[in-house]
N, C-alpha and C positions, 0 to 999 in steps of 0.2 A: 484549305488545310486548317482545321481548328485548332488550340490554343489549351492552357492553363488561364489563360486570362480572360478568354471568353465565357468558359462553363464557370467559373468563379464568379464576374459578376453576373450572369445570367440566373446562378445560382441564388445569390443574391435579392436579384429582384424578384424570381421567383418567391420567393421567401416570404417578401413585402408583399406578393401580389397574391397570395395564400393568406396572409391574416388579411387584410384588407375585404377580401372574399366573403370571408370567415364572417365577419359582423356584420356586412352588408345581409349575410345570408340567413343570420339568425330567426329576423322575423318572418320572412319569407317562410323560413322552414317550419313553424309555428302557428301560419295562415295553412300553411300548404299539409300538416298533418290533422288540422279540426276538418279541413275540407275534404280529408280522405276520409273521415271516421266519420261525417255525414253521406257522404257518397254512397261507404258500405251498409250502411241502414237505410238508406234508401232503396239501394243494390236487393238487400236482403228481402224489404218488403214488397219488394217488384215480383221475387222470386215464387213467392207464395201463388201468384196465378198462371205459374208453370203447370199443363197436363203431368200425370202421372203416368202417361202410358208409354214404354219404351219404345224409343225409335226401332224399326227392323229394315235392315236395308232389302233392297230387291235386287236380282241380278241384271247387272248390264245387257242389254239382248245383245252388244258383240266389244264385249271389254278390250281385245284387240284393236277398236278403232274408235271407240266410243267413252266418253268422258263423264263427271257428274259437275254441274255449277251451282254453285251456292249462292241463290238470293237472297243477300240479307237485309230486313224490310227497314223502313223509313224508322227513323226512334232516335230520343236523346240517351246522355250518358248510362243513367241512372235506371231506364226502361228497359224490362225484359229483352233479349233478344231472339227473335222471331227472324226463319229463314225456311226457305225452300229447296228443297236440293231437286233439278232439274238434268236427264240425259241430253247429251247431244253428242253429235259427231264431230270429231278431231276438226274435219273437211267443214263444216259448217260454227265453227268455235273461233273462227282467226279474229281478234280483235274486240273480240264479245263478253270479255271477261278480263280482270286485273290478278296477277298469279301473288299470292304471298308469302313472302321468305320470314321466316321468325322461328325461335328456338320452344319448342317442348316443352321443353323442362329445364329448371337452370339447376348444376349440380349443388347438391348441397340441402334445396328447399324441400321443403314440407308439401306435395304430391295434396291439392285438396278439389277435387276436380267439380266444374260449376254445373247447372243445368240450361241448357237452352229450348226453343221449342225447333222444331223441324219436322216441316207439313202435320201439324197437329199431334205431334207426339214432342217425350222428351227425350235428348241428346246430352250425353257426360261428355264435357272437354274439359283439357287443359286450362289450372287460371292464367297462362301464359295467352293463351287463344282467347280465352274469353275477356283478357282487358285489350287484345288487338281488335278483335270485332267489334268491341263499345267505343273503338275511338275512330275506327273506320269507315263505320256505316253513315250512310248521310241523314239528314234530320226531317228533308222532305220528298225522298224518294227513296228507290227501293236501289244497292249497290250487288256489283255482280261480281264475286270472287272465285277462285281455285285454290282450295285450300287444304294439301294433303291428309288432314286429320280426319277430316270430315267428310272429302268429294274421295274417299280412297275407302272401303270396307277395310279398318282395320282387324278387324278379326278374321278375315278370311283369308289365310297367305294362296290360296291361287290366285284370287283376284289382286293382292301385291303385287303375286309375279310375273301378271300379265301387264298391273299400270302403271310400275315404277320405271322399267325401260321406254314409257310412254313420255316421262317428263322432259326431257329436251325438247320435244313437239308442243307438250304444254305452255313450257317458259317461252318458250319463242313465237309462241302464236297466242299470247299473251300483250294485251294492249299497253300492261307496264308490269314491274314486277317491284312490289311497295314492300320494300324490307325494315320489318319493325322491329327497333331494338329494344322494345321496352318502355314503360311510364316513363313521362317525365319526373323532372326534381328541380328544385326551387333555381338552379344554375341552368338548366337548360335553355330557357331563352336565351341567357346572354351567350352560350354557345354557338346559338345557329345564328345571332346576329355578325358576330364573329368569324364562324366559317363564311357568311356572305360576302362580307367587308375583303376578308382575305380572296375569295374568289371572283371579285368582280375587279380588284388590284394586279389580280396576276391576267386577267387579259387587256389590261394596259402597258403592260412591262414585257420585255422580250427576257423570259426567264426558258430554264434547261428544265423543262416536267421530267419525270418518270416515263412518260409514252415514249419520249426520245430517246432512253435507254432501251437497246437491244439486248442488254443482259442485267438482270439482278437477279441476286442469289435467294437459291431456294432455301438455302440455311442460315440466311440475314446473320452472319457472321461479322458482316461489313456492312455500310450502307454509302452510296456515293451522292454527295451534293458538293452542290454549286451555290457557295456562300452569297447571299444579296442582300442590301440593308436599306428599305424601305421607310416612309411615313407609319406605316405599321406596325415595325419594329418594339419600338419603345412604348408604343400603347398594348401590345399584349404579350411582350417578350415575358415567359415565365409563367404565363397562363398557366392554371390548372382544371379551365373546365373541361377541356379536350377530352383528362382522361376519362371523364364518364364516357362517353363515345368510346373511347377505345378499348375501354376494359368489359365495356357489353357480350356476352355470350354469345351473343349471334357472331361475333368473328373468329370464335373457335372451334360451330360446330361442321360437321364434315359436308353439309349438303347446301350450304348458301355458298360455296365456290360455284357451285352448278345453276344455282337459281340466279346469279348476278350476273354471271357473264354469258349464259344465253340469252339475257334480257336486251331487246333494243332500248327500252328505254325504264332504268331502274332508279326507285326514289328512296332514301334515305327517311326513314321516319321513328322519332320519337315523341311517345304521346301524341299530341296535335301539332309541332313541329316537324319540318319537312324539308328535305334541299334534294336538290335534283342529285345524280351519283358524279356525271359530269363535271359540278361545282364542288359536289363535296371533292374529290378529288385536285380538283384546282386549288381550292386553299388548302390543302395535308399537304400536297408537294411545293407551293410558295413557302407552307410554315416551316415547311424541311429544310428549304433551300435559304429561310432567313434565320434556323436554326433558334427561332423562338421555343420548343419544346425541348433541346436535348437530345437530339436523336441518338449521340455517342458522348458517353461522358469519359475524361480519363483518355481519349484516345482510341480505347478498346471494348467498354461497357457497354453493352446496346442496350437502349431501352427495350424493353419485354415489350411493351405496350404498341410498338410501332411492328411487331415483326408479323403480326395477321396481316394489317395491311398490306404492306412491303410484297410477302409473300404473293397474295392475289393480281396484287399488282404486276408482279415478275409472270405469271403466269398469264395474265390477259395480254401484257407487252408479247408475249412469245406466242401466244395463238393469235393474235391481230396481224403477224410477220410472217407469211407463206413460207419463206424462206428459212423459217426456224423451225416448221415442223420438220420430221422424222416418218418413222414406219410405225403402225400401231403400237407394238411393243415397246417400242419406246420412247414415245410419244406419255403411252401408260405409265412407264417406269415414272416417267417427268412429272406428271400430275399424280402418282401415291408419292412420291418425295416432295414435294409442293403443300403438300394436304397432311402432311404426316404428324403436321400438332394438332388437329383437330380431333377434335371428340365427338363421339355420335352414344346415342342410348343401346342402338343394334352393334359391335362390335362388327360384324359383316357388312356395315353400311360403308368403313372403311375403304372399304372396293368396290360396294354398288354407285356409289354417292359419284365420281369419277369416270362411270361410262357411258354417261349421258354426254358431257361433253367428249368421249374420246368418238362416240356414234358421229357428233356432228362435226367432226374435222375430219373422218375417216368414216364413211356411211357403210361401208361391208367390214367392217374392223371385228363385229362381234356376229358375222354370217359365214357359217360353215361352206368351207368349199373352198375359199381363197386360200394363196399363196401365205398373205401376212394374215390371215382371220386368227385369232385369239380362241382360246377355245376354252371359255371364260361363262358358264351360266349363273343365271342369277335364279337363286333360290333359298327360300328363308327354311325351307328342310333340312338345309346342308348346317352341319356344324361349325361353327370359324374357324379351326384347326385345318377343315377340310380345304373350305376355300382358299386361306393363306397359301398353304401348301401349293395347290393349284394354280393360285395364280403364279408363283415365284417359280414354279414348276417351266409355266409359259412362257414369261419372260427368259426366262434361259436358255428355252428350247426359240424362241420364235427370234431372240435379238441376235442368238450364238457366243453371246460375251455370260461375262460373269459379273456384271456391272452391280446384280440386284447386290450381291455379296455385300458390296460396300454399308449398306442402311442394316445394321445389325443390333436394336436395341437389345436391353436385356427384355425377359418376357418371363411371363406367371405360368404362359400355357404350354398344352403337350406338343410342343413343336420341335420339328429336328434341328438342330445347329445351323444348319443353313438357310431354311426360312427365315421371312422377317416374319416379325410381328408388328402389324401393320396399327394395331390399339395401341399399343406403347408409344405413348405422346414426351416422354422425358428427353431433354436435349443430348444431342450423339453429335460423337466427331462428321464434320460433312464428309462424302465419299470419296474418296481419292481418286476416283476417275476424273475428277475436278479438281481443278488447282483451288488456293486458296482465296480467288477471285472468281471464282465459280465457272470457269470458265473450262470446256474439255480440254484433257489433259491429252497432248500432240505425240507425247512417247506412247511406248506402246511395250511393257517387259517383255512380252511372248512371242516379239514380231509379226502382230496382227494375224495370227493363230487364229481359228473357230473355234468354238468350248465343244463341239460333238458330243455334249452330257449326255448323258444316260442316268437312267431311275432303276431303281429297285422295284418289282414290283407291286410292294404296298406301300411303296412312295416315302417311305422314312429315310431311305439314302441317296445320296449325290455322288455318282460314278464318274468322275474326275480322269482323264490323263495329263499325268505331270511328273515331277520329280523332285527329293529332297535338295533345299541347298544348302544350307547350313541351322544351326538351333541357337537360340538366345541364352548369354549368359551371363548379362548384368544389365539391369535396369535402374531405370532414373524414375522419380516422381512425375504421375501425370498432369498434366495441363490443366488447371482447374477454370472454367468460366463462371465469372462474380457475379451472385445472385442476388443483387442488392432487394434491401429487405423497405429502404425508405429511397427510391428513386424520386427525387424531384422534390423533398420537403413537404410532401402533401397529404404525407398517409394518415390514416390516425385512428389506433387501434379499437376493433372493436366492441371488444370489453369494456372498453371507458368513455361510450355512449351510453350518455343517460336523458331522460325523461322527466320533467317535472311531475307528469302523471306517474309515473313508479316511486318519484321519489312520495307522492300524494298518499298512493295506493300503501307502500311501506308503512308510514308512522299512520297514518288516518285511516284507516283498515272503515270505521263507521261513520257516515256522512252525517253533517247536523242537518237535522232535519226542521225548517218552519214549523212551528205548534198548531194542530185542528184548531184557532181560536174559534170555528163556529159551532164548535161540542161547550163551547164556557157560556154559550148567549141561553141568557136566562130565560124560562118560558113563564111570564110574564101573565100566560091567560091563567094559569093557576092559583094566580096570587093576586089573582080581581076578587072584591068585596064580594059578599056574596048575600050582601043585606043593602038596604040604602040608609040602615044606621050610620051617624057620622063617626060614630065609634070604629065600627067595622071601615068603613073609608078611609078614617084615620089609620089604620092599623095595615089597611094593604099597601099607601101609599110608604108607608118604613121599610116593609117588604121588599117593595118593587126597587125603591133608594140603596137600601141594603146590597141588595142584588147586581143592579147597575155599579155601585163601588167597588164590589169584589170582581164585578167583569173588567173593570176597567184597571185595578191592578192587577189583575192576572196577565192582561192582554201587555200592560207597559212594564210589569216585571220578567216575560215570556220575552220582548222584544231587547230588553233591556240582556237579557243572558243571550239571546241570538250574537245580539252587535258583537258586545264582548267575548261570546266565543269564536266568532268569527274574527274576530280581530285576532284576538290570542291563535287563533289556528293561522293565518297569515305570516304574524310572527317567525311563529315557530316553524312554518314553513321556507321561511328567507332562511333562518340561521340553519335548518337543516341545508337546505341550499348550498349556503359560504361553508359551512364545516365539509360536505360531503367533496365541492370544488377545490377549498386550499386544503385540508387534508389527505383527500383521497385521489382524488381525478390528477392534478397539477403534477402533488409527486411522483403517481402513479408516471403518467404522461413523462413529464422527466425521467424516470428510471427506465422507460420503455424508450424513449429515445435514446438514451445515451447506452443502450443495448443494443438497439438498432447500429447508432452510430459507429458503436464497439465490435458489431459484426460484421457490420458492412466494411469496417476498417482492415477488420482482416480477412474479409474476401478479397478484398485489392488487394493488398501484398500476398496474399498466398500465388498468385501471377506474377510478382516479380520474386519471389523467394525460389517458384520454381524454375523461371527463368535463368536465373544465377546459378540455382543448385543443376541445372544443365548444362551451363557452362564449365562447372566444374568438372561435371562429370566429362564432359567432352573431352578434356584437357588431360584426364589420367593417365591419358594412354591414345596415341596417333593410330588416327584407324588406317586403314588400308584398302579402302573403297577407290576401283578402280577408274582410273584416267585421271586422276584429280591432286592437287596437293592436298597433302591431311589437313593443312590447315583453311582451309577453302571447306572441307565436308562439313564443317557443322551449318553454316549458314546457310549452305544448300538444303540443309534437309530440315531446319528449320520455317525456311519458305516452304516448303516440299516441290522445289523446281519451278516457285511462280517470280516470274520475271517481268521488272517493268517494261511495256514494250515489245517484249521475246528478247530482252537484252541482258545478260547478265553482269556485263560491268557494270550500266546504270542502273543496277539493283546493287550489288552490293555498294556504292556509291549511298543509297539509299540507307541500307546496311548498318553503313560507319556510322553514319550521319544520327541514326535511330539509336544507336552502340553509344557513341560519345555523350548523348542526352541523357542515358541512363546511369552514367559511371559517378556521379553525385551519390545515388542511391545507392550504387554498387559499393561503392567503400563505405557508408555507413549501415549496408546490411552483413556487408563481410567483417567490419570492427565492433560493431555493435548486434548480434543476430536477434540474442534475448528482448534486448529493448524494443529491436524492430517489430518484434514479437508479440509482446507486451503491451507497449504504444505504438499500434499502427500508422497513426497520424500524424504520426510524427515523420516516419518516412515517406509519408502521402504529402506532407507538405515541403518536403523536399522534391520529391516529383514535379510537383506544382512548379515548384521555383525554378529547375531546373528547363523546363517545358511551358515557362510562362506566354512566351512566343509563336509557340509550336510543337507539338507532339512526335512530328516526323511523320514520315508517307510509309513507314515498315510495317505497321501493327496492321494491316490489313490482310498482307501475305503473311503471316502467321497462321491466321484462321482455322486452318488445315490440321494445327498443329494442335488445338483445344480438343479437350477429351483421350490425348492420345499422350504418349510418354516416348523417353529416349532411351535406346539401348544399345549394346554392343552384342556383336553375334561370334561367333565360335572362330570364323574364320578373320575377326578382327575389323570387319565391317560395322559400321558405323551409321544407324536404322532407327526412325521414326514408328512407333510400334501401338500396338491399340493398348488400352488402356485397361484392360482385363488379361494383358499378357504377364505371363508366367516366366521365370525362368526355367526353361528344358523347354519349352514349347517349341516347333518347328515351324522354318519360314521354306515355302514351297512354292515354284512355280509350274502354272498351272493352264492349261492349252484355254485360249479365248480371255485370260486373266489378264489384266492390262498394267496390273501392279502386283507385285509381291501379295501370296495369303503370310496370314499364320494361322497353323492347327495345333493341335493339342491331343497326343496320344492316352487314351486308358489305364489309369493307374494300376488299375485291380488284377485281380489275374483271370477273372471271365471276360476283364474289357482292354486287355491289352492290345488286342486289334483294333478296337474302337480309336476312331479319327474323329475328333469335335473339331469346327468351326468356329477359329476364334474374332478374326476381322482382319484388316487389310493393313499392308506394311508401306513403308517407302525407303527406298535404300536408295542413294546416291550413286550412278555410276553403272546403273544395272535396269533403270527405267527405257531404258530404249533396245532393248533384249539383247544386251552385251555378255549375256549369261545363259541364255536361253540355248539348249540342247535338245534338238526332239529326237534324237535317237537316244536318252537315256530316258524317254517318258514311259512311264508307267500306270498301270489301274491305280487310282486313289481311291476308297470310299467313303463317304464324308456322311455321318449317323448325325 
């Protein structure tokens, strides 16, 4: 159980362990950008004996079984890259070739694609691709990779949609699968020395891994460790290299879920660092578990940073466990709610990316004809409205519930109310078929009902039987989760990176340049006698004298204004320097932080502000939610029925315990609101104070509760509500629906029949189908 006094000093040393960093890392960063800008010239000048003639692919003689491998030839960093792309058969590839996981394109960048040669022609890739093939090929032979960019006819979508369901056979008959996040940076050594240290500590120690959880949540709302305080501790408590690792792109895009866990044997690599996936794993769950990084700050803050991993992790735990699969569909459901932060370039790859692995835990999952077959194609023809559709279509049709309901972000495209939109990566309330330990939810509103949905036949509506129960008529503030803006003291804004070469480039716009002294050397044959009178002798030798003294003041009054201007430009380059750092950079940097600080102040309290303004609400009025004291309903619906144990005394025990900690901050947000308002940290450091000890075991069953708001319903019921609910909106239950919906009828007078889909309720007292009437069910249609 963490502390106020743990994240405080860990904070701390963090802190120290950030500037310390910081200077160590100066010069480094100063060797390591001249070494890039020779690189790229070198790069450049390599490039020049690139052919001109474009690569053309040829067709696979049987792309259903048949593959292309990339040989890419012997070479240093700096040297052209030269490869061959060779066919072979799936059946003769096992082991014959290394698979590579890495991102495309990182959002944001500047698209400048490189050239390489391939079998005597040239090939345009990604510079994402082309700085992993310059750090992966070997120096005195030739390396054999699978590299979807290149061993795939991009331009041809039939040949995609004949070899992208191919890649589970790929990854897996793949000797390794070497996932690169990217160049290094002047920190990354001390990284991988660090994740080793950590990984070769935790197989001396009888520690609690991640492998040993059977459940983690696919909404890392929470995160559960087993506190351990090691030799390790105090030497990298507060570290900040990690996050380059973690903030790497390759853990957000949608298709290295699939290349990593078909791999038997996957390597972690940045630049020319490397750690096996086994060890990196081993020291991310020791660092968890000794809670050197922060995983939760406050109690309830999750690090952003950690919830890729978490996530992958929760899912490799649950396909490693026979016993935690399911039937295809939802199996599927599990892995698009797993994957649903990620980002891909195809918005369709949202659903492609995921049936590689659903092929290999369920081998007829996506073959026509079966009981549970999906019936699910993969085609880059199809528009992503179409697919979405379709898929959510199946899941409905193939599970019989109404589960998919739950994942309902908001969305840009033409999709019906009840679709999800599987591209919408923004954080959403997790599903309420889930308590708020992610665990399935054991009630059941409809008393485990079938959904027997029906469609419309062009597929824009959800033919529902069910019936009105009551409408919403007062609503409370929703649950806001804190987006801290400077987690961990280590960020530092873009903008106020700077360059001594810019600052160069700015005032010195023209270089000084050395003087041609060898345009001043006198020619000397000119001014030879041209008699062997001594007169004339005399007269060339003044000459030649003459000439020799004005070269030699040219040449020491030429070097004489160099030095000095150079000096003078040095100068003036320092105090450009110190003026542009204590004037601009410093306050700058101060005014951004203490903005940071200022918001991130009041993204915390806007959690306990709406907490309290909940309890008020609660209090206005005794609800009437059946079998229960009214005064019992709020905390219930607060958990939304997650129980420590399955116990509900030792949950509300938990409860009081979590109640009593807060009530410090409770009476100076309720006698003081504006100030609390105003000066956030100030009620932050009462939090602290009060929770110096201990946070309490409550703020995890909360979870459920984020994204979502409190209201009261018509019949005086007392309901945990989505967070886009209205009042007048309608709460309906609904055949195969496992919790409360809410919809939302048509304003207008052509859409008064119209029924939107707004998201999913929890009403205390009615989750176990205490309510549930099938002889009043009716047609619903949901647009």
């Amino acid at each position: 159980m963490s502390s106020a006094r743990q994240d405080f000093w860990s904070n701390v040393k963090a802190y120290r362990r950030v500037v310390h960093q910081a200077r160590n890392q100066n010069q480094k960063t100063r060797y390591s950008y001249r070494d890039i800008r020779e690189k790229k010239a070198r790069i450049s000048e390599s490039l020049e004996a690139i052919p001109t003639t474009k690569y053309q692919y040829t067709n696979l003689p049987d792309p259903g079984n048949c593959i292309r491998i990339l040989e890419v030839q012997a070479g240093h960093y700096d040297d052209v890259i030269v490869c061959k792309l060779r066919d072979i058969t799936l059946s003769a590839s096992v082991n014959h070739y290394e698979a590579l996981s890495y991102v495309w394109t990182t959002p944001g960048e500047e698209v400048n694609p490189k050239a390489i040669q391939v079998n005597d022609d040239s090939l345009e890739i990604g510079p994402s691709l082309d700085c992993a093939l310059r750090f992966l090929r070997f120096a005195d032979q030739p390396r054999f990779l699978w590299v979807d960019a290149i061993c795939i006819d991009q331009s041809s979508l039939l040949e995609r949609d004949i070899q992208v369901p191919l890649m589970c056979e790929i990854y897996r008959n793949a000797t390794s699968t070497i996932c690169f996040l990217g160049p290094e940076n002047p920190s990354t050594l001390t990284l991988f020395n660090m994740l080793e240290k950590l990984a070769e500590e935790a197989k001396t120690i009888d520690v609690v891994t991640l492998n040993a959880m059977d459940i983690l949540p696919a909404f890392v709302n929470h995160l559960p460790v087993y506190p351990v305080k090691t030799r390790l501790f105090d030497e990298y408590v507060g570290d900040s290299t990690i996050v380059d690792i973690a903030q790497r792109t390759w853990w957000h895009r949608a298709w290295t879920v699939q290349e990593i866990m078909l791999s038997s044997n996957a390597i972690m690599m940045i630049g020319k660092y490397t750690i096996t996936w086994q060890n990196f794993c081993a020291a991310v769950d020791h660092g968890l578990n000794m809670q050197i990084w922060g995983p939760v700050l406050f109690g309830f803050v999750v690090n952003p940073v950690v919830v890729p991993y978490i996530s992958m992790r929760a899912l490799m735990n649950r396909y490693r466990l026979p016993n935690q699969l399911g039937s295809p569909a939802v199996d599927l459901l599990r892995l698009l709610m797993h994957c649903r932060h990620r980002e891909s370039t195809d918005q369709r790859d949202k659903i492609y990316a995921v049936l590689g692995l659903l092929r290999d835990t369920h081998s007829e999952a996506l073959k026509s004809g079966g009981s549970d077959a999906l019936d699910i194609e993969l085609g880059y023809n199809y528009n992503v409205e179409r697919v979405y559709r379709n898929t959510c279509q199946e899941l409905i049709r193939k599970t019989d519930t109404l589960d998919v309901l739950g994942i309902c972000p908001k969305t840009n495209l033409q999709l019906p109310s009840w679709v999800t939109d599987w591209s919408a990566t923004d954080r959403i309330g997790s599903p309420l078929t889930q308590d708020s330990l992610d665990r399935t939810r054991r009630t059941h509103a409809t008393k485990r009902t079938k959904a027997n949905a029906r469609f419309s036949s062009d597929g824009s509506r959800l033919i529902l039987s069910g019936f009105e129960l009551t409408s919403i008529v007062a609503l409370s503030e929703t649950l806001p989760v804190p987006k801290l803006k400077n987690l961990g003291t280590s960020k530092v804004p873009n903008d106020l990176k700077f360059e001594v070469q810019d600052i160069k480039a700015a005032w010195f716009p023209v270089e000084i340049s050395v003087p041609d002294w060898k345009a001043w050397v006198p020619d000397f044959k000119s001014m030879a006698a041209t008699t062997d009178s001594r007169l004339d002798i005399f007269k060339a030798r003044l000459r030649i004298r003459r000439a020799l003294y004005t070269f030699y003041l040219k040449v020491y009054t030429a070097l004489l204004v160099y030095v000095l201007k150079s000096f003078t430009k040095i100068f003036v380059l320092l105090i450009v320097i110190n003026v542009k750092l204590f004037f601009f950079f410093l306050p700058k940097a101060l005014v951004m932080q203490y903005q940071w600080l200022r918001d991130d102040g009041h993204a915390i309290m806007a959690v306990f502000h709406t907490l309290f303004t909940w309890e008020v609400f609660a209090a206005e009025q005794e609800p009437t939610n059946p079998g229960l004291e009214s005064k019992e309903v709020y905390w219930h619906t607060l958990c939304s029925g997650t129980y420590k144990n399955s116990d509900p005394v030792e949950t509300k025990l938990v409860y009081q315990h979590w109640s009593n900690l807060l009530e410090p901050l409770r009476k100076f947000v309720t006698r003081h609101n504006r100030l609390s308002r105003a000066f956030p940290w100030i009620g932050i450091a009462l939090y602290m104070r009060a929770t110096w000890e201990t946070y309490g075991e409550f703020w995890p069953f909360i979870a459920a509760s984020q994204h979502r708001r409190m209201g009261r319903l018509e019949n005086g019921w007392f309901s945990m509500l989505p967070g886009d609910a209205r009042v007048g909106d309608i709460v309906i239950l609904a055949r195969g629906g496992k919790v409360p919906l809410v919809v939302r009828k048509g304003e207008g007078e052509m859409e008064h029949k119209r029924i939107v889909f707004v998201g999913e309720a929890y009403v205390h007292g009615i989750m176990d189908g205490e309510a549930w009437e099938e002889e009043r069910c009716k047609e619903i249609k949901i647009w």
